[in-house]
N, C-alpha and C positions, 0 to 999 in steps of 0.2 A: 729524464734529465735534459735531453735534446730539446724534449716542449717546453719547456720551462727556460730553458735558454732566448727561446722564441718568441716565448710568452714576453716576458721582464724585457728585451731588447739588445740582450746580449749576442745573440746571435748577429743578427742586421751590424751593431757598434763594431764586431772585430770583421763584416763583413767590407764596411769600406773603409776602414783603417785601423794599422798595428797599436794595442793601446795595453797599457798597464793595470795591473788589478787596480791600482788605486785611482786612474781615470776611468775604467769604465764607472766603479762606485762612483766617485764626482757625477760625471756625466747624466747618470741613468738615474740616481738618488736611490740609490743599493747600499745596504749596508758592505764595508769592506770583505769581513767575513764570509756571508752569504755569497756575494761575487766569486771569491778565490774557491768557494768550495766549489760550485756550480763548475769555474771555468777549468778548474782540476781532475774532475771526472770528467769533462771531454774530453781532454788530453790525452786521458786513459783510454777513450772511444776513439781515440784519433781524428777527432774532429778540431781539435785545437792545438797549435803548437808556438812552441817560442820562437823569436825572431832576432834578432840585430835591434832590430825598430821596435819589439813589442811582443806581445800576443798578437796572433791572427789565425784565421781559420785555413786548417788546409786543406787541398783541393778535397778531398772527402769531403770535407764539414761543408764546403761551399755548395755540392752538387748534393747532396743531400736536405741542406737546410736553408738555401738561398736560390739557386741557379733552375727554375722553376723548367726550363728548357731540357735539362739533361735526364739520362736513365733513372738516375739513383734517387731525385726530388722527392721527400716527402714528408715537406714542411707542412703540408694541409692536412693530410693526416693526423702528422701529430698531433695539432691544434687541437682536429676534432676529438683524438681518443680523450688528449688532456680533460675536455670538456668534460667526455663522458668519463672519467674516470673522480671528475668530481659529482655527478648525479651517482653512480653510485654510489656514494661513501652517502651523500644527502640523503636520494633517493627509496636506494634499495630497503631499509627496514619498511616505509609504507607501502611497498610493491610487493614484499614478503607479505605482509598484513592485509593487503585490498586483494592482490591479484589484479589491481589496477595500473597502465606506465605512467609514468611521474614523466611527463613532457613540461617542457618551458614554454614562456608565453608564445611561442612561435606558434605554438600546437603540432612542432615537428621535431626533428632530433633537433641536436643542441647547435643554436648557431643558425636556426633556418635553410632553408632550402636550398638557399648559395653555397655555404660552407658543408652543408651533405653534400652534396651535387662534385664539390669541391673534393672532398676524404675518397670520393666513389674514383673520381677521375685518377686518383693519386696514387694507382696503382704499376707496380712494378712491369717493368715491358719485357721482360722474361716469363713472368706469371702468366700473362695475356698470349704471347706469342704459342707456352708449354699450350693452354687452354685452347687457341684456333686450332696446332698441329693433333692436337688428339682426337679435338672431331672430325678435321679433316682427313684424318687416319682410318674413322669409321664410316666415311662418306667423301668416298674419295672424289667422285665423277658432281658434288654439288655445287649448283649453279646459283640459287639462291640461299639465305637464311632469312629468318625472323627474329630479333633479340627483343624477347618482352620484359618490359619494364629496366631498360640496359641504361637507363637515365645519361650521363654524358656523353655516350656513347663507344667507350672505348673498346668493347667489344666489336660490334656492330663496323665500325672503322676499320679494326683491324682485319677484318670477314671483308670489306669491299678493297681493302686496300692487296687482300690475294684475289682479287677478279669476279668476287661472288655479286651479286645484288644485294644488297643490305637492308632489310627495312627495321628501322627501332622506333619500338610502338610504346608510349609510354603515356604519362597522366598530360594532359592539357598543360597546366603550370608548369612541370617539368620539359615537356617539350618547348613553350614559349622561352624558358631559360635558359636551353642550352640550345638552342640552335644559334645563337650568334655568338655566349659566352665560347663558346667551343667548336666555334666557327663548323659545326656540320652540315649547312646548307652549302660550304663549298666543297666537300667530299663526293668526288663522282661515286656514282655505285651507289650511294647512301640515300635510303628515303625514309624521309619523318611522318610519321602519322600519329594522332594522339585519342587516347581512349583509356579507359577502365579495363585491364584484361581478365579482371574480375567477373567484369559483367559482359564482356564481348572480345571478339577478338576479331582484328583486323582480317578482310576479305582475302580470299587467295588458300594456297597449300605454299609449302614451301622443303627442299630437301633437307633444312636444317631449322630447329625452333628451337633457341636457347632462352633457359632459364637461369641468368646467372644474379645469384645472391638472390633470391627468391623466395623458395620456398621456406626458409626461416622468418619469414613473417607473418605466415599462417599456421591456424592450425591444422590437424593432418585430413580433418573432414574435407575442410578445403580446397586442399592439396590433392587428394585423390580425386576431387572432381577438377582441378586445376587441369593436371597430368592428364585426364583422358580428353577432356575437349584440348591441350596442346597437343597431345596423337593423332588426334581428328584433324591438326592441321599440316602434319606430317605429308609428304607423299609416300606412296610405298616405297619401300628400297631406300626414306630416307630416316634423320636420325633424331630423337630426340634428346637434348644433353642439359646437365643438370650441372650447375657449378657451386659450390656450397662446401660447408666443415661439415664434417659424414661423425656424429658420434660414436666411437666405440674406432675411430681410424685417427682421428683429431683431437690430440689432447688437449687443444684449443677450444674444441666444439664443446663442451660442456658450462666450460665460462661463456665464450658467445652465447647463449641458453640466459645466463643471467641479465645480459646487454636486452636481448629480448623482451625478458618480462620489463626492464625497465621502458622500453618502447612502443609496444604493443599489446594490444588489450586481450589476443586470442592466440597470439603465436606460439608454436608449440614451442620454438628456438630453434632446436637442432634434432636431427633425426638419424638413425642407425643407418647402414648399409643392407638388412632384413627389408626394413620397409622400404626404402626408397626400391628394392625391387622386388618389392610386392605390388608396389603402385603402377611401377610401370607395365609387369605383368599383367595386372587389371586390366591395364590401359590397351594391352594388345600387343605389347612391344616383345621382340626378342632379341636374344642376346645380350642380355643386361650386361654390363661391364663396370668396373669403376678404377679409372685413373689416378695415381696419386698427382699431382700438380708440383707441391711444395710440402714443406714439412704439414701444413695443418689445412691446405685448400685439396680439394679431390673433385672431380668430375665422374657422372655417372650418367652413362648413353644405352639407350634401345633402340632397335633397329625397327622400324614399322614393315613386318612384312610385302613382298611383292607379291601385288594380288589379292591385298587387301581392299574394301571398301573407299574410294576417293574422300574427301576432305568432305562435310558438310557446313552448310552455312549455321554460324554460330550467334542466336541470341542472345539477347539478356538471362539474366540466371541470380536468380538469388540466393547470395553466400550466405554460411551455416555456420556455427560454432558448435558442431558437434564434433566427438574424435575423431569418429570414423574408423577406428581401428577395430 
């Protein structure tokens, strides 16, 4: 209902002034009906209230759906689920039928690059902060991280913004986009490199290597060879952490699963708490763990033994579409 407020204008119309169901309809060229219904289930979200002067949004509704500056924003978000919530309904039957994603002409999610890059940013800064303290829980004494493929950066930010060294390694196009969109070339602590982590992984070991939102876009072949060259970039004594909906912990993770096939050609979606440590196990790791985050997000970290094998340097490598399981 909130995206749809957003979408149509309603939102924005009660954000700079108190106005009546039958002005915003004027206004906007909304039928009267459809407006009252729309602005009546806000009301019930508390995001809209009456006034002296009119309808207007209240502070809720503003810092939520306007106020791009505060905690609670997450008007890009919405946009983008909206989107995706009409490929699937479009979508999903030919992606049941090919096992093929139904992408738009972007040839990316919906909306392009900007508006992903956008939904990625749009994240809640409680989420982020649970996320830094739990690694830094498992790696207390760490100086550096690596956050692969962290696209806006907000991870990676919040990791230099508590004193670490940051580097966020991500696709070329993504890196040229957010380094100025999101102003991370002025973030001390903060270094951008850009690459395929697919096919290479940036120079160096590091105390922390995050995978956050990741491994849901491969499949598990992948993945387990993903996970052991990011342990190879581990130091010993440091940690490797996974952020992601954990099937079988995320009632959420099952439907993100369907978001997948609609998006990707090989992704398995989502994966259980078994395998993600099993992979890490492979990988050399111990103490496998997994943190709840939120109701449907969960972190899961290994510790790379002290005394293990240092980092080696990592070439190209050609990805596989097999299980691997």
């Amino acid at each position: 209902m909130a995206a749809t407020a957003l979408e149509m204008g309603i939102a924005d119309a009660l954000a700079t002034s108190p106005a009546s169901i039958s002005d915003l309809s004027a206004e906007l060229e909304l039928s009267r009906r459809g407006v009252e219904i729309v602005v009546r289930a806000l009301a019930e979200l508390g995001l809209v209230r009456d006034s002296a002067e009119g309808l207007r949004l209240t502070g809720a509704g503003r810092a939520r759906l306007i106020d791009r500056d505060t905690p609670d924003f997450e008007g890009d978000a919405l946009r983008f689920w909206l989107t995706s919530l009409r490929r699937w309904v479009e979508g999903l039957p030919e992606a049941v039928r090919t096992g093929a994603p139904q992408v738009g002409p972007e040839g990316r999610s919906p909306g392009g690059l900007a508006a992903f890059m956008a939904a990625m940013a749009n994240k809640r800064p409680d989420l982020v902060d649970a996320a830094v303290e739990a690694v830094l829980r498992r790696a207390p004494e760490a100086a550096t991280v690596l956050d692969l493929g962290g696209g806006p950066g907000t991870f990676a930010r919040a990791f230099a913004r508590r004193g670490l060294r940051a580097v966020l390694f991500d696709k070329p196009e993504v890196i040229e986009h957010v380094r100025g969109t999101y102003r991370l070339e002025e973030e001390p602590g903060l270094e951008l490199r850009s690459g395929d982590f697919v096919e290479r992984f940036p120079e160096g070991s590091f105390d922390v290597v995050l995978l956050g939102n990741i491994t849901h876009i491969y499949d598990a072949g992948t993945n387990a060879r993903l996970l052991a060259r990011a342990a190879r970039a581990v130091r010993p004594g440091g940690v490797l952490a996974i952020l992601d909906f954990v099937r079988g912990e995320s009632a959420f993770a099952a439907l993100f699963a369907v978001t997948m096939l609609l998006n990707s050609r090989h992704g398995g979606g989502t994966y259980t708490r078994e395998r993600y440590e099993a992979w890490l196990e492979e990988a050399g790791l111990a103490n496998v763990r997994l943190d709840r985050l939120d109701e449907d997000r969960h972190l899961v970290t290994g510790v790379r033994p002290a005394g293990s094998v240092s980092a080696e340097p990592d070439g190209p490598r050609r990805t596989s579409t097999e299980d691997g399981s």
